[in-house]
C-alpha positions in Angstrom: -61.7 68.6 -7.2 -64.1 69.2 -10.2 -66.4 66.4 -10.6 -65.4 65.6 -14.3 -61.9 65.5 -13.2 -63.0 62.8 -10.1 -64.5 60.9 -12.7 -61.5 60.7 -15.3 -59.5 59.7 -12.5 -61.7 56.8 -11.2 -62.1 55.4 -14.2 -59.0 54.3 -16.1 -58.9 54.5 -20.2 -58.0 50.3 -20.8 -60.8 48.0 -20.4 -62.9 49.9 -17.8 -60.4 49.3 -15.3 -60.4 51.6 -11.9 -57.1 53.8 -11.4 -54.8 51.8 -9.7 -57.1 48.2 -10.3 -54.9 45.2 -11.8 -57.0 42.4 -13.8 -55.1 39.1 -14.9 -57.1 37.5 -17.1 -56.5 34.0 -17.6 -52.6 34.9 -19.0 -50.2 32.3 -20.5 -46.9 33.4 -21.8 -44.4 31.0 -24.3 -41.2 31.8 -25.3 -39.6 30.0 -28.0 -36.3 27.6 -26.7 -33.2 28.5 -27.4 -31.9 26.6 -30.5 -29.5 24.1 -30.3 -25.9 23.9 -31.9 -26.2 24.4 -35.3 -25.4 21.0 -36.2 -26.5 19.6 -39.2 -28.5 16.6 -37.6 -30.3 19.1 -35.1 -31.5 20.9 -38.1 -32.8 17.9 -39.7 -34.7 17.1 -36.8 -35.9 20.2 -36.6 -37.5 20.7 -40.2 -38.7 17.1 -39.8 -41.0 18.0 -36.6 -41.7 21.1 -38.1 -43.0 19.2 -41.3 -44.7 16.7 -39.1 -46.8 19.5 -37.2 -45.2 19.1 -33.8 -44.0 22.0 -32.9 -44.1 21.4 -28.7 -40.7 21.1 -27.6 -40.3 24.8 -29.7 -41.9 26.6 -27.0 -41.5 26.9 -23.4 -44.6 27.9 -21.3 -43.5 30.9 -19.1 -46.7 31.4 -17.4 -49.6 29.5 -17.2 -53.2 30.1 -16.9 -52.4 32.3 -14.2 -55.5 34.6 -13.1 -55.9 37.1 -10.6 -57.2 40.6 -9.4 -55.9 43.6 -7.6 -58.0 46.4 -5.7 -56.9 50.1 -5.9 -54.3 50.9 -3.0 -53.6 47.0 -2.4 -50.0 46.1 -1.9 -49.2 43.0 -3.0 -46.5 40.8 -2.8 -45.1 38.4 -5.9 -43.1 35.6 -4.2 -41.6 32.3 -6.4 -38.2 30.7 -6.9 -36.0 32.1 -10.2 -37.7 31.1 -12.8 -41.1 31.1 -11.9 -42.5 33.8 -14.2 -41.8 36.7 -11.5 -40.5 39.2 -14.0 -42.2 37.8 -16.9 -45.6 39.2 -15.2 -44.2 42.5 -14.4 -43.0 43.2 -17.7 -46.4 42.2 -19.1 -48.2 44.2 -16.5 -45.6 47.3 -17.6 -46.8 46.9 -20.9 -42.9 45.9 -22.4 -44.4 42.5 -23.6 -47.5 40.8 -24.1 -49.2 37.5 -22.9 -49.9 34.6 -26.0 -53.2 33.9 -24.7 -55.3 35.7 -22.0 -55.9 39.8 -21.1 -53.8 42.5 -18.7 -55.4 45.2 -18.0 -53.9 48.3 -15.9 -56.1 51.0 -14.3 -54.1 54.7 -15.0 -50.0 55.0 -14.9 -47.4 52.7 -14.3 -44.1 53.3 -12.4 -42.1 50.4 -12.9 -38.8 49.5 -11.6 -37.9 46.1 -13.3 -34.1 46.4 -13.9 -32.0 48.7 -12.6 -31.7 51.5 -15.4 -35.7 51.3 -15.0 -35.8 52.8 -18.4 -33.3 55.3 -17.9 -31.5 56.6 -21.9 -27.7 56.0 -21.1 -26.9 59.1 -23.6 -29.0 61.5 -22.3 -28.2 63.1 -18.5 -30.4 62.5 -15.3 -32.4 66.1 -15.6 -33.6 64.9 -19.1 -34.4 61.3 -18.2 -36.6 63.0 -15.4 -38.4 64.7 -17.9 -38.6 62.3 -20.7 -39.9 59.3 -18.0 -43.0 62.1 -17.0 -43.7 62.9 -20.5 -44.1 58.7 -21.3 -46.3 58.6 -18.1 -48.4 61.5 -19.4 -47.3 63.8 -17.3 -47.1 67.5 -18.2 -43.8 69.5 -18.0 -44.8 72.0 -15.1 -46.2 69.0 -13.0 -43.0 67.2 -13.7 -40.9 70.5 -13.2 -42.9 70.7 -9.3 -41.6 67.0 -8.1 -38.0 67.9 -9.6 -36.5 68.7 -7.0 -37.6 66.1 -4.6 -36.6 63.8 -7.3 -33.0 64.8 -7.1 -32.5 64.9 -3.3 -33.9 61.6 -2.7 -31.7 59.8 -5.5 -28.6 62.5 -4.2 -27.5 63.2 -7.5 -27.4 66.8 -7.4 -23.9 67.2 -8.4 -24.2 64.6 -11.5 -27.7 65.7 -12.5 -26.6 67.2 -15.9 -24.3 64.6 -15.9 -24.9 61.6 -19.1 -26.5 58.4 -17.1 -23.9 56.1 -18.9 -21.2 57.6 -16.5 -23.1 57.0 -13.4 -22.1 54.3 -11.1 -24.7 51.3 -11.2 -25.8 52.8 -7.1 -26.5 56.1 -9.1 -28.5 54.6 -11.9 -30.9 52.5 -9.2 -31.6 55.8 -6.8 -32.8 57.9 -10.1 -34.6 55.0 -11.5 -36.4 54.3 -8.1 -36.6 58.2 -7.3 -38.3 58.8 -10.9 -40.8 55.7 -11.0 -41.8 56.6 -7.1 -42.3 60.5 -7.3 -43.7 61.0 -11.0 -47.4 59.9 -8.9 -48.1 56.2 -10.5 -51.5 55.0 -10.1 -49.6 51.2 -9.8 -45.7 50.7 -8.6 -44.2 47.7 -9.9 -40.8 46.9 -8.2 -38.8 43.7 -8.7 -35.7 42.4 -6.7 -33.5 45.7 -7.8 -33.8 46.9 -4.0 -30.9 44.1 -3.3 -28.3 46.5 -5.4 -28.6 49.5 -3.4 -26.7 49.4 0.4 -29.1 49.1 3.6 -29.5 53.0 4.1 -30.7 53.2 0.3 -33.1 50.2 0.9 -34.8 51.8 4.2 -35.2 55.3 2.4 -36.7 53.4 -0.3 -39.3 51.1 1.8 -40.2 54.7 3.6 -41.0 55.6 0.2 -43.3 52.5 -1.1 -45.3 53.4 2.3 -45.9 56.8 1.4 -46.9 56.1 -1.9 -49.3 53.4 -0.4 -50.4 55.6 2.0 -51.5 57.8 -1.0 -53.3 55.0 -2.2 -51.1 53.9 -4.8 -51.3 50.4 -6.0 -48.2 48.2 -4.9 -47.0 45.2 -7.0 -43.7 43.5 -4.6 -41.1 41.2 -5.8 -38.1 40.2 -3.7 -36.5 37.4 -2.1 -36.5 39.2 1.1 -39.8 37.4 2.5 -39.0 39.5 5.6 -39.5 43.1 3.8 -41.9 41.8 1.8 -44.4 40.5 5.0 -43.8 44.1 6.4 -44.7 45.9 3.1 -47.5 43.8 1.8 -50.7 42.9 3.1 -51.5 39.4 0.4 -49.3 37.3 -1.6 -49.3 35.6 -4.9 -46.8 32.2 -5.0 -46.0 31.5 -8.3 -44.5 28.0 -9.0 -43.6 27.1 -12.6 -45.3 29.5 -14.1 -48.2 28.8 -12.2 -50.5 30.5 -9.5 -50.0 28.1 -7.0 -51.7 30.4 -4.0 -53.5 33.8 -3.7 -53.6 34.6 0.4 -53.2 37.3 3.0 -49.2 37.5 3.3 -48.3 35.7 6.3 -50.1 32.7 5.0 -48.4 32.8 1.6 -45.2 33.1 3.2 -45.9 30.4 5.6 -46.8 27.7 2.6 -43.5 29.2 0.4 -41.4 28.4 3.5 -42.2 25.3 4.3 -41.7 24.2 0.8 -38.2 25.5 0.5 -37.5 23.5 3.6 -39.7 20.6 2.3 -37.3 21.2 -1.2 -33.7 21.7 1.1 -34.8 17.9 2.9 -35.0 15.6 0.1 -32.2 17.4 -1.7 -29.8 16.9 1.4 -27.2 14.0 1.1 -27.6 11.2 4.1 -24.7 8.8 2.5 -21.2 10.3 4.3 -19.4 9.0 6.8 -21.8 10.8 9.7 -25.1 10.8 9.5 -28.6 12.7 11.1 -30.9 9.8 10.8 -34.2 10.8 13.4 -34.7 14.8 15.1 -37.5 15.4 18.2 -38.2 18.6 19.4 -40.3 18.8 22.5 -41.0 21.3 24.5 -41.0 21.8 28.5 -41.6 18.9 30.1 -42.2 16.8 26.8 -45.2 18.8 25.5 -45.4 21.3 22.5 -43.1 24.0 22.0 -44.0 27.6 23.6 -42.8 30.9 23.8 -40.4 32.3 26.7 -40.6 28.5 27.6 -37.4 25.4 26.9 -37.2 23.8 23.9 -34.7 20.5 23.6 -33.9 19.1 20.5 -32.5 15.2 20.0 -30.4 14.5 17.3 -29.7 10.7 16.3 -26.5 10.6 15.2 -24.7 7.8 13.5 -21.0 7.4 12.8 -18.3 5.0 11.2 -15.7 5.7 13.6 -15.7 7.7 17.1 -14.7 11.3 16.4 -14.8 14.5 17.6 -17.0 16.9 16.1 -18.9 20.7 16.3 -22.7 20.4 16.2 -24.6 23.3 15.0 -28.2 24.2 15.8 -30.2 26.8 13.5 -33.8 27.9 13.9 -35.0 29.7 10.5 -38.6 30.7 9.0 -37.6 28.2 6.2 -34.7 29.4 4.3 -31.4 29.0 4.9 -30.8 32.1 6.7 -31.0 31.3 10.6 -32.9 33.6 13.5 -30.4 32.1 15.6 -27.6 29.4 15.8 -26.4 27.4 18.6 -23.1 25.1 18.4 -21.7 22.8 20.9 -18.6 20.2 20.9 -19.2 16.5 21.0 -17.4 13.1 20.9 -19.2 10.7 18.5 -18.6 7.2 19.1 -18.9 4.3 16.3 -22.0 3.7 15.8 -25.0 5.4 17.0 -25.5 8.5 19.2 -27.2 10.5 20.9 -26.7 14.5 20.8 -29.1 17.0 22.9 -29.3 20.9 23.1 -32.0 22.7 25.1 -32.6 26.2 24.0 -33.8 28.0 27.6 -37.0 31.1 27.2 -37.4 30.2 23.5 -38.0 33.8 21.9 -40.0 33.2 19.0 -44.0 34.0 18.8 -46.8 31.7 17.4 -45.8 29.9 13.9 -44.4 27.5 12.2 -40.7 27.1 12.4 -38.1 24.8 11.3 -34.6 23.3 12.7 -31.3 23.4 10.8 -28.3 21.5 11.7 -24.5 21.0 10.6 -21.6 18.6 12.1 -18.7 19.7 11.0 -15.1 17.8 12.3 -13.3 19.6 14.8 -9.5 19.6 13.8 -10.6 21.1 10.6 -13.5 23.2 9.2 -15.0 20.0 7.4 -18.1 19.2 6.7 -19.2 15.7 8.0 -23.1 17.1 7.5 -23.7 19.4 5.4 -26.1 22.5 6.5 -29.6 21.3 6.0 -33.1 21.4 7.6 -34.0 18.8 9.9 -37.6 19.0 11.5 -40.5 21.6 11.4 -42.1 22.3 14.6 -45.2 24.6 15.9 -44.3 27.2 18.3 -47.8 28.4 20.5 -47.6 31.7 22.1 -48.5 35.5 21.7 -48.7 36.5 17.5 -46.7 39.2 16.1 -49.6 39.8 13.4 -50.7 43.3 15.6 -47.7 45.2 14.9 -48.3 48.0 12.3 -46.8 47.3 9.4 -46.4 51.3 8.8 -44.3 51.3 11.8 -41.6 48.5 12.1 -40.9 45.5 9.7 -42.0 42.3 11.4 -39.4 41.0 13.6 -39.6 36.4 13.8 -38.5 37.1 16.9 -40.8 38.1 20.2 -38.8 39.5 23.1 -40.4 39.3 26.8 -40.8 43.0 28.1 -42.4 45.1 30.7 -43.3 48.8 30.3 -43.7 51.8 33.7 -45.1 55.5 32.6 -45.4 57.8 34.9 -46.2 61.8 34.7 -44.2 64.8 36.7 
């Protein structure tokens, strides 16, 4: 490669960034509230604040102070409940709005996929929305022309690629979106929750692709709800929490704190006050010590009730979310009052970490919920870590499975 060439390419053309380099500068973001009905007294009150110079309850802070930077070829993941400023910092980072206060810069082309018609024109047809998506990356024709056809065959649209985009089915519209923002060569990928449209097949073909383009040393900028992709894509994480950076950590640790906050969130939110009632959880380990891998686990639910029933008891283990690794459920016969109820879970398979207990009683004449599905205790699991597996190879699995291995050679 000429050297002149190396150099335009190392150094981008905003704010001396490098290619592929991200640098959040101290952004805040306001969006002006909604207005209220158009009553006469709300309009009163508003020209009276307005002549009074208080304009704060006009504005709602998207983002706040938020600051952080991103080395070439990183992959990144954005994690943070609805609402947090998730897409808000994409869309700045794409360049479709800008912050009230602070600097974005972006180190050579961006390949965004925010929304699933990723920019797509509805009116004009997929082979011309190839072309005009190169052309606003700066692309040339014949360079767009040479990743064409790969284009096509990835988002399998060969038969409807002179077709108009409005009359492609919302599957069709995400492939070619993806397919264009991944192959047109982007020094940065942005790529928010849209992977949750497209079925399973779609989703591995398109994870396949983010670790090609990383491998190429594309910049990778991650937001899902799927913490488990997201920990085998990404190598950091950024938590933002009301529009604030609330943590900036390798990507197991991130995920870690954002989990045990959801279940932190699901525990005081759960309801205590019906007629059957969870009021203390132990978990212990084998013979009363911690929790371990391959070893027993026993849980000890107190249980109070107003009258003696009979009941199902259900057992979850989860990372934090709702979503359980695995579920147990067994049958019991509550008395009035209070009770014991105990389930030991034989060659635990979960590796080192932090995990957390779920339960639900539900009566068992009818599919009713006495307790409602809600997390009852954190506990520590020590044991072998998971950490060493590739992540170019195999997502990471919360689950570690006891095996042995034989080679032999003719």
């Amino acid at each position: 490669m000429p050297i002149s060439s190396r150099a335009d390419d190392i150094i981008a053309a905003r704010g001396g960034v490098l290619t592929g380099a991200l640098n959040i500068d101290r952004v805040w973001k306001r969006f002006r509230a909604d207005l209220r009905n158009p009553f006469l007294i709300d309009r009163i009150e508003f020209l009276r604040d307005r002549l009074r110079g208080d304009t704060s309850n006009n504005y709602r802070w998207a983002l706040r102070d938020v600051d952080f930077k991103i080395e070439p070829g990183e992959s990144v993941g954005l994690i943070g409940s609805n609402g947090a400023g998730k897409s808000t910092m994409l869309k700045m980072i794409a360049g479709v709005m800008y912050p009230s206060a602070g600097n974005v810069h972006v180190g050579g082309r961006i390949g965004a996929l925010i929304e699933v018609r990723a920019g797509l024109h509805s009116d004009l047809t997929g082979r011309e929305n190839i072309f005009l998506y190169g052309t606003l990356l700066g692309l040339k024709r014949k360079r767009v022309a040479q990743v064409f056809d790969q284009i096509v065959e990835f988002a399998q649209i060969e038969s409807a690629i002179d077709r108009q985009v409005k009359f492609y089915s919302t599957g069709m519209q995400l492939r070619l979106g993806f397919a264009v923002a991944a192959f047109l060569e982007p020094a940065v990928l942005l790529v928010d929750e849209v992977l949750a449209v497209g079925d399973s097949t779609f989703q591995q073909r398109c994870l396949e692709r983010m670790r090609q383009v990383q491998a190429d040393g594309t910049t990778l900028l991650f937001v899902s709800h799927d913490l488990a992709t997201m920990e085998a894509t990404c190598t950091r994480g950024l938590w933002l929490r009301d529009g604030m950076l609330v943590e900036d950590s390798p990507i197991r640790e991130v995920l870690g704190s954002y989990r045990e906050w959801i279940e932190h969130s699901a525990e005081v939110g759960s309801d205590q006050t019906g007629p059957v009632r969870v009021t203390s959880t132990t978990v212990t380990g084998t013979a009363g010590n911690g929790v371990q891998s391959y070893g027993s686990m026993t849980v000890e639910l107190a249980v109070d009730s107003d009258i003696a029933r009979g009941c199902v008891v259900y057992m979850g283990v989860s990372e934090g979310p709702a979503t359980p690794i695995f579920v147990a459920q067994g049958s019991a016969k509550l008395s009035s009052g209070s009770n014991s109820v105990l389930c030991t879970f034989e060659h635990l398979p979960l590796p080192r970490g932090r995990f957390f207990l779920w339960t639900a009683i539900h009566e068992a004449t009818r599919a009713h919920d006495l307790v409602k599905w809600h997390p009852a205790k954190a506990f520590d699991v020590s044991g072998p870590n998971v950490e060493s597996t590739p992540r170019s190879v195999v997502r990471l699995s919360p689950v570690q499975v006891k095996n042995t291995w034989e080679f032999s050679a003719d």
